[in-house]
C-alpha positions as a printed NumPy array, in Angstrom:
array([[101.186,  54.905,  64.453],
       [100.175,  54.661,  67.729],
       [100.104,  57.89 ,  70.073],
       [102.783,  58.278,  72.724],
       [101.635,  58.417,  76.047],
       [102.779,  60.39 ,  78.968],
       [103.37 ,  58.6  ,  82.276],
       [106.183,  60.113,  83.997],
       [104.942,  60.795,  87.614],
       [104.465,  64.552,  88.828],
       [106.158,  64.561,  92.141],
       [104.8  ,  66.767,  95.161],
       [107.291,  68.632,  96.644],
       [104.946,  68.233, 100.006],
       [105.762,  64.659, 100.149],
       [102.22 ,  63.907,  99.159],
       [100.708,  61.342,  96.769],
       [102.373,  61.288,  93.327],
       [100.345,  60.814,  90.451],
       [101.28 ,  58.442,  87.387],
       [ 98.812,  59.498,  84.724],
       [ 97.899,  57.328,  81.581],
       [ 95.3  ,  59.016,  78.917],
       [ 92.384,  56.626,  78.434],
       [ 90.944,  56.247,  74.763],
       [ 88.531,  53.111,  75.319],
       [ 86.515,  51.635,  78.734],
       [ 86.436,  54.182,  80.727],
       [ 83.987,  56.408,  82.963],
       [ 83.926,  59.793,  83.988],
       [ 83.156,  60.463,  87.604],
       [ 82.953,  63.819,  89.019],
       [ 84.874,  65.698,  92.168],
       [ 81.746,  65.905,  93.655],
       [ 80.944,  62.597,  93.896],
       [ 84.802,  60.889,  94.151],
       [ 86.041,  63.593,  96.923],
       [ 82.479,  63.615,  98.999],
       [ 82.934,  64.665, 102.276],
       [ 79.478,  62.997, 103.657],
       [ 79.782,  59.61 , 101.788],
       [ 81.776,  56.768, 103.091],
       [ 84.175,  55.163, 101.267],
       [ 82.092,  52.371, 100.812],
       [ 79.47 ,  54.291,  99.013],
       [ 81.666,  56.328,  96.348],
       [ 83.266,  52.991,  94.72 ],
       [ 79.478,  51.837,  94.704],
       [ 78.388,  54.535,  93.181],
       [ 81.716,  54.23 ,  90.465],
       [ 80.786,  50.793,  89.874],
       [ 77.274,  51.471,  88.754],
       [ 77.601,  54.672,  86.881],
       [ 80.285,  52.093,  84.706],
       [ 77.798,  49.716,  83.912],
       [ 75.759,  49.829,  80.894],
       [ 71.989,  50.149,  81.087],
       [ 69.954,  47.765,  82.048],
       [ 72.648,  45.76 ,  83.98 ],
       [ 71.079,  44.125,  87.191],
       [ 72.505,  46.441,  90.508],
       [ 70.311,  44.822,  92.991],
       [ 71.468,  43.844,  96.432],
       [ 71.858,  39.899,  95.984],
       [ 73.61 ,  40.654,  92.511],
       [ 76.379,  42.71 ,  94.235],
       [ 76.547,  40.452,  97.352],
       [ 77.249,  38.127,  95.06 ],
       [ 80.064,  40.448,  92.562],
       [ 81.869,  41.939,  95.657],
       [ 82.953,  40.713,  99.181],
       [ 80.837,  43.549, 101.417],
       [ 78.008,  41.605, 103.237],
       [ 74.092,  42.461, 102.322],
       [ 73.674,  44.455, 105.364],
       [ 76.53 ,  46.468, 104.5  ],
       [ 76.131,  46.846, 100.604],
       [ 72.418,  48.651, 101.483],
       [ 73.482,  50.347, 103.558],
       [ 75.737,  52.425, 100.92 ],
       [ 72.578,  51.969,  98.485],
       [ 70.869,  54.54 , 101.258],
       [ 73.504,  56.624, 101.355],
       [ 73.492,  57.293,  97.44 ],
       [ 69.965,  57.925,  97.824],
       [ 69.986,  60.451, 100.569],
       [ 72.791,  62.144,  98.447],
       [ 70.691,  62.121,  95.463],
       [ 73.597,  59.922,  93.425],
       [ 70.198,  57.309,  92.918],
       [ 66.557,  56.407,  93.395],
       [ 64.667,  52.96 ,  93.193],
       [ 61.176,  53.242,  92.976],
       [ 58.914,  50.079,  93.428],
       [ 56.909,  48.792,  90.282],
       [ 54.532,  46.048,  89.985],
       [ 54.789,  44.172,  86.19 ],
       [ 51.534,  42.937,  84.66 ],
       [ 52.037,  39.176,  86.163],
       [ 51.834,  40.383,  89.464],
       [ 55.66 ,  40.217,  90.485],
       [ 57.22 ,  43.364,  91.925],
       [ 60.467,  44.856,  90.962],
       [ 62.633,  47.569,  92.003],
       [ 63.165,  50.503,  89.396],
       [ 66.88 ,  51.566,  89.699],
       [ 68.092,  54.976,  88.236],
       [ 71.452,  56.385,  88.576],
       [ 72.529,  60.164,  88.409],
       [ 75.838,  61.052,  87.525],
       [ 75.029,  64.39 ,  89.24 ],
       [ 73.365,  64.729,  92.144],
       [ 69.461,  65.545,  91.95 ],
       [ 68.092,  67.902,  94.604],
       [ 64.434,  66.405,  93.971],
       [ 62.302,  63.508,  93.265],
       [ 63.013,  62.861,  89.552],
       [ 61.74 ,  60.151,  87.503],
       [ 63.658,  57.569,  85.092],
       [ 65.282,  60.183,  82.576],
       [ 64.775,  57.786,  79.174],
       [ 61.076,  58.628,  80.253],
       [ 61.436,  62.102,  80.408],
       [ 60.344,  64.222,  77.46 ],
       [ 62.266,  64.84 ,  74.45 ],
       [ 62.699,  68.12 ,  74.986],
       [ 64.08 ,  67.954,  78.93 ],
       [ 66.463,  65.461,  78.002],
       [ 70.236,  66.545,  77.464],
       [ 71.838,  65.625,  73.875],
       [ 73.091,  62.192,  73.172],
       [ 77.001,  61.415,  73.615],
       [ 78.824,  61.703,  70.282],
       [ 79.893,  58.298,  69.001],
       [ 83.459,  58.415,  69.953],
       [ 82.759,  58.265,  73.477],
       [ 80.396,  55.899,  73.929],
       [ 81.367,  54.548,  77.545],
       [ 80.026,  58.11 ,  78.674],
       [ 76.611,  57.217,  77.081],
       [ 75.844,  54.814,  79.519],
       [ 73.633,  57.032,  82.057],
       [ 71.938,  59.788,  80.204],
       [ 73.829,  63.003,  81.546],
       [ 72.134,  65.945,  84.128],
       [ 72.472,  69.684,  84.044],
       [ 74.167,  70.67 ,  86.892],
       [ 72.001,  71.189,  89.559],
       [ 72.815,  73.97 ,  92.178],
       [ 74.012,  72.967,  95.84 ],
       [ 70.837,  71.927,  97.983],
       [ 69.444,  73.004, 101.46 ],
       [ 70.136,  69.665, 103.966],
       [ 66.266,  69.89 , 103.93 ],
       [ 65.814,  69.853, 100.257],
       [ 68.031,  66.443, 100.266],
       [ 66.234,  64.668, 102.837],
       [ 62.803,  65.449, 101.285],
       [ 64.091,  63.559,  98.36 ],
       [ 64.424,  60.445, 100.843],
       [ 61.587,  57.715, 100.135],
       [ 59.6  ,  56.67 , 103.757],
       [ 60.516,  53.518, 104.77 ],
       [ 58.39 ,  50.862, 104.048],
       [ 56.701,  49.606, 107.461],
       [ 56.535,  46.052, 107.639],
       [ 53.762,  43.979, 106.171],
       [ 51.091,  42.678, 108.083],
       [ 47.447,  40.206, 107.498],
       [ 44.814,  41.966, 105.969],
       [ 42.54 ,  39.65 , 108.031],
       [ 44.608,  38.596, 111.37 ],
       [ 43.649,  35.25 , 112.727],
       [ 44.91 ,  33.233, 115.858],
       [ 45.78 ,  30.269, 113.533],
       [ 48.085,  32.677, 111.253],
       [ 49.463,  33.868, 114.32 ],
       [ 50.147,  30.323, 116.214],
       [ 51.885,  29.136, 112.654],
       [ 53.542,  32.543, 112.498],
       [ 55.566,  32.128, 116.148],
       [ 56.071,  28.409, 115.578],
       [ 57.984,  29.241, 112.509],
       [ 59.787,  32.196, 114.042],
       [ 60.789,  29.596, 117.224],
       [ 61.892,  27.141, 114.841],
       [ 64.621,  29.735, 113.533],
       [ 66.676,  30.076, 116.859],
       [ 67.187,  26.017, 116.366],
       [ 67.919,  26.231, 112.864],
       [ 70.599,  29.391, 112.465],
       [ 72.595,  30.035, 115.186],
       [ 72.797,  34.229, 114.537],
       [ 69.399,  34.291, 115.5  ],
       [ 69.185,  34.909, 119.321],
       [ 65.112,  35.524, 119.241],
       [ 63.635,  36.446, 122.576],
       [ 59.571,  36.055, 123.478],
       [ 59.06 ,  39.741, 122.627],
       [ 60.92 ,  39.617, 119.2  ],
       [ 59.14 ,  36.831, 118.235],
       [ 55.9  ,  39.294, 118.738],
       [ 57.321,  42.304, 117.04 ],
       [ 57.661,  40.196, 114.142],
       [ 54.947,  37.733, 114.23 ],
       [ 52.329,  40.096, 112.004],
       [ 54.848,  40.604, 109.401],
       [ 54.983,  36.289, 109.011],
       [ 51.463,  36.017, 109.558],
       [ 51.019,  38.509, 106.612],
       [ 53.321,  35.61 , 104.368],
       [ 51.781,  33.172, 105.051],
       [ 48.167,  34.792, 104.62 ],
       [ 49.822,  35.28 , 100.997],
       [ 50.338,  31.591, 100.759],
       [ 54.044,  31.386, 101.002],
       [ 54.905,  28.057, 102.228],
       [ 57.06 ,  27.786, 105.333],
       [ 59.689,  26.63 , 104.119],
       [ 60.045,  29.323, 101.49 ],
       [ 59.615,  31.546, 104.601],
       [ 62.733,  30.079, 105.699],
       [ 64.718,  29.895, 102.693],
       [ 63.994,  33.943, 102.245],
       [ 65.401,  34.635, 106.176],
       [ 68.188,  32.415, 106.637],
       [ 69.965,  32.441, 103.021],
       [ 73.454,  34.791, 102.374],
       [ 72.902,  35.912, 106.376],
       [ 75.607,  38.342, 106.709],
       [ 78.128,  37.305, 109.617],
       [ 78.242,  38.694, 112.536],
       [ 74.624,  39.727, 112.443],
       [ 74.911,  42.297, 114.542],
       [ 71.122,  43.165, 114.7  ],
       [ 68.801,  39.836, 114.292],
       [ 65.555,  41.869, 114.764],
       [ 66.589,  44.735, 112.286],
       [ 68.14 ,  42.092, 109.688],
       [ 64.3  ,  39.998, 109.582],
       [ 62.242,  42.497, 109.528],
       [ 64.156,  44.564, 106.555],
       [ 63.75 ,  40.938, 104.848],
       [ 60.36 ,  40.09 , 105.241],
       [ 59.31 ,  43.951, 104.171],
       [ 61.645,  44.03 , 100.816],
       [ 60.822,  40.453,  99.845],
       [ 57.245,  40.581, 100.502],
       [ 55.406,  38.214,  97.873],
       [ 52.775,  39.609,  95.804],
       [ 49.395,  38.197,  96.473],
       [ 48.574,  35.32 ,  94.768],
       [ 45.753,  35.48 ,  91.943],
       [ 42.551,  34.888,  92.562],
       [ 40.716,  31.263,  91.901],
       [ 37.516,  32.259,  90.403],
       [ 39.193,  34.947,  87.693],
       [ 36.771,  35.412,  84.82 ],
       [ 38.016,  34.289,  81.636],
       [ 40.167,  36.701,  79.242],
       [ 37.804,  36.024,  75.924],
       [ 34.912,  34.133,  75.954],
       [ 34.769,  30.696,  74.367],
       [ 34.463,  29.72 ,  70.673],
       [ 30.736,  28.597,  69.883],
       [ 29.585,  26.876,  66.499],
       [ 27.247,  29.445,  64.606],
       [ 23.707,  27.23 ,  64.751],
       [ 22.738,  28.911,  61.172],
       [ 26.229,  28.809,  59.72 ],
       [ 27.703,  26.703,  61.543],
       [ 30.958,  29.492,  61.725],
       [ 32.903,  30.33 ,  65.071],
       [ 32.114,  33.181,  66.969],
       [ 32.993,  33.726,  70.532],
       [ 30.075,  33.966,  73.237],
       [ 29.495,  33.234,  76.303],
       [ 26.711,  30.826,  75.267],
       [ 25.699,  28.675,  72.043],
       [ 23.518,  30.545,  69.816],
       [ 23.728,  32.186,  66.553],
       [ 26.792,  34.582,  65.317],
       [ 26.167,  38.183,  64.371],
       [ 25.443,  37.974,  60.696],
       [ 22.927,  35.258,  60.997],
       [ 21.105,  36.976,  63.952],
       [ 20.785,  39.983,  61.695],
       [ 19.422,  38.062,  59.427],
       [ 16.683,  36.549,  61.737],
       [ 15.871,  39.966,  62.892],
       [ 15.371,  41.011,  59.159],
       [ 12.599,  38.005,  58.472],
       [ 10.962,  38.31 ,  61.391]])
């Protein structure tokens, strides 16, 4: 028999908002005062922050992916991302996988941390809160805080990561920078929001120069600067150079990289496989060389 629910609405004899109350049993998330009634965050910012804290781990939060799930532009949607982190609601931290690529580390709090803090699956055993029973398993999604006391403004802000200055060649040359402003020139033809005067094109010159030093092709350079532009783009110089500093490639491997193992040789006594660097004898029958001689 299924329970009876409650929705008659509780009027406010102020003329207020009137509330119309259903009890939740399944998909659902539990979002604090704190966080839904902020006082500093804009609007913007606390249905981010609701959206994430609902998703299950691992789920992809970065900007493109939200661009893409909501109608806010790019510009905008970071924006909030900022906020959260100056309020302590997340963190992304910057990792670089064995193959090279980079990624961006995304934890969520569901309380705000007054510090630098770490992802908390990786914190010890013994730190980390209790698990969520089993009949509430949409609250199990972000492993829960202790409450943390209110902060100092100063203690927030010191939990701010710098900002990233933008890239630039390890060894400047005049042909990176000639190829640099010719591709930089060739955007005020091919995307109208771009308004690029002579001295914008030499603010940002190092930061292509330091691309294409890292072999990106042109045209890759392009594709990274002109796709999902949010419109109006209000500030062109701003807008490029967050691009060309959160996108930056990883540098490429190097050519003459020595090889992992070394290659399988026939044994000349046995005739077995053995890896070394050169044709020879394997282990056992060198022993046994040593031994007769």
């Amino acid at each position: 028999m299924d329970t009876q629910q409650d929705i008659s609405p509780s009027h406010a004899p102020s003329g207020g908002v009137v509330h119309v109350k259903v009890r939740h049993s399944s998909h659902f998330t539990v979002i604090g005062n704190h966080l839904a009634q902020h006082s500093k965050l804009s609007l913007l910012a606390i249905g981010l922050a609701t959206h994430i804290q609902s998703l299950p781990p691992g789920a992809k939060v970065g900007i493109k992916c939200l661009v893409e799930r909501f109608p806010e532009s790019e510009a905008r949607i970071a924006g909030a991302l900022r906020e959260l982190e100056v309020h302590g609601y997340l963190t992304r931290t910057r990792e670089r996988l064995p193959s090279g690529r980079v990624i961006t580390r995304t934890t969520s709090y569901n309380q705000p941390c007054t510090g630098p803090r770490t992802n908390p699956a990786a914190e010890p055993r013994a730190r980390r809160t209790p698990s969520v029973p089993e009949h509430a398993p949409e609250r199990a999604h972000f492993t829960p805080l202790p409450p943390a006391p209110p902060a100092a403004p100063a203690t927030v802000a010191a939990a701010v990561p710098p900002k990233a200055p933008p890239p630039r060649p390890v060894t400047p040359s005049p042909q990176l920078d000639r190829a640099a402003s010719a591709l930089l020139l060739d955007l005020n033809g091919r995307a109208t929001a771009f308004d690029l005067s002579d001295g914008h094109i030499r603010e940002l010159t190092p930061a292509v120069a330091a691309w294409l030093e890292r072999k990106a092709t042109p045209a890759a350079i392009r594709r990274a600067l002109t796709t999902d532009l949010p419109l109006p783009l209000k500030y062109p110089v701003k807008f490029l150079e967050y691009r060309l500093t959160e996108q930056f490639p990883p540098p490429p491997p190097p050519a003459d990289r020595p090889p992992l193992h070394d290659p399988l040789q026939n044994c000349d006594g046995c005739d077995r496989a053995f890896r070394a660097p050169e044709p020879g004898h394997c282990a056992d029958c060198r022993q046994e060389l040593a031994g007769t001689a």
